[in-house]
C-alpha positions in Angstrom: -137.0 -121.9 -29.5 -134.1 -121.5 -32.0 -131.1 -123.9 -32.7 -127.6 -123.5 -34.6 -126.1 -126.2 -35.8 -122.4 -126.1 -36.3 -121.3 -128.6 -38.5 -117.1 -129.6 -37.2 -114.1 -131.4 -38.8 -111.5 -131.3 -36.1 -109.5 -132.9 -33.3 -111.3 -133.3 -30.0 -109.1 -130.8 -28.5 -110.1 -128.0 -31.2 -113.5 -128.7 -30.7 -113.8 -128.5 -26.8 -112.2 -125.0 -27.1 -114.3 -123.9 -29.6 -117.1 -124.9 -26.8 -115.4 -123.4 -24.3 -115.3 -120.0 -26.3 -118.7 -119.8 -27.5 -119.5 -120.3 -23.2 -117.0 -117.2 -22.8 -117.8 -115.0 -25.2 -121.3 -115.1 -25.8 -123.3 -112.4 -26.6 -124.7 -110.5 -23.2 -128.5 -111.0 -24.0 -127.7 -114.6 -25.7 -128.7 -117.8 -23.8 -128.2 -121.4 -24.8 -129.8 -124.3 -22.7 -127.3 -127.0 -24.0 -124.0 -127.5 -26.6 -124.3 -130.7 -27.9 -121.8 -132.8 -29.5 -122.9 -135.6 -31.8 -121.1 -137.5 -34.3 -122.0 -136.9 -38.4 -121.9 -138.6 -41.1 -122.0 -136.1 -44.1 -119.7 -133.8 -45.6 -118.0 -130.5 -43.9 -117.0 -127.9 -45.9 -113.6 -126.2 -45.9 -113.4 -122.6 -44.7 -111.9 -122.0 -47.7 -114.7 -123.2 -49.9 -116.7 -120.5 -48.8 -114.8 -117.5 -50.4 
């Protein structure tokens, strides 16, 4: 089994359509068993950060 972890710093709304889209456009051969959502504690970094 593999997992991805998504660490997210946004409204509830933001989040449930970036669920939403990840159910939608999936790759063909890709399946997931469950999304969960749980709160975290640590630090997210900015998009930005990363360029």
């Amino acid at each position: 089994m593999q997992a991805v972890e998504v660490p997210v710093e946004d409204l509830e709304d933001k989040i449930n359509a970036l669920i939403e889209l990840v159910k939608r456009k999936k790759p063909d051969n890709a399946e997931f068993e469950a999304i969960k959502v749980e709160d975290y504690d640590g630090g997210v970094m900015k998009t930005e950060s990363y360029y």
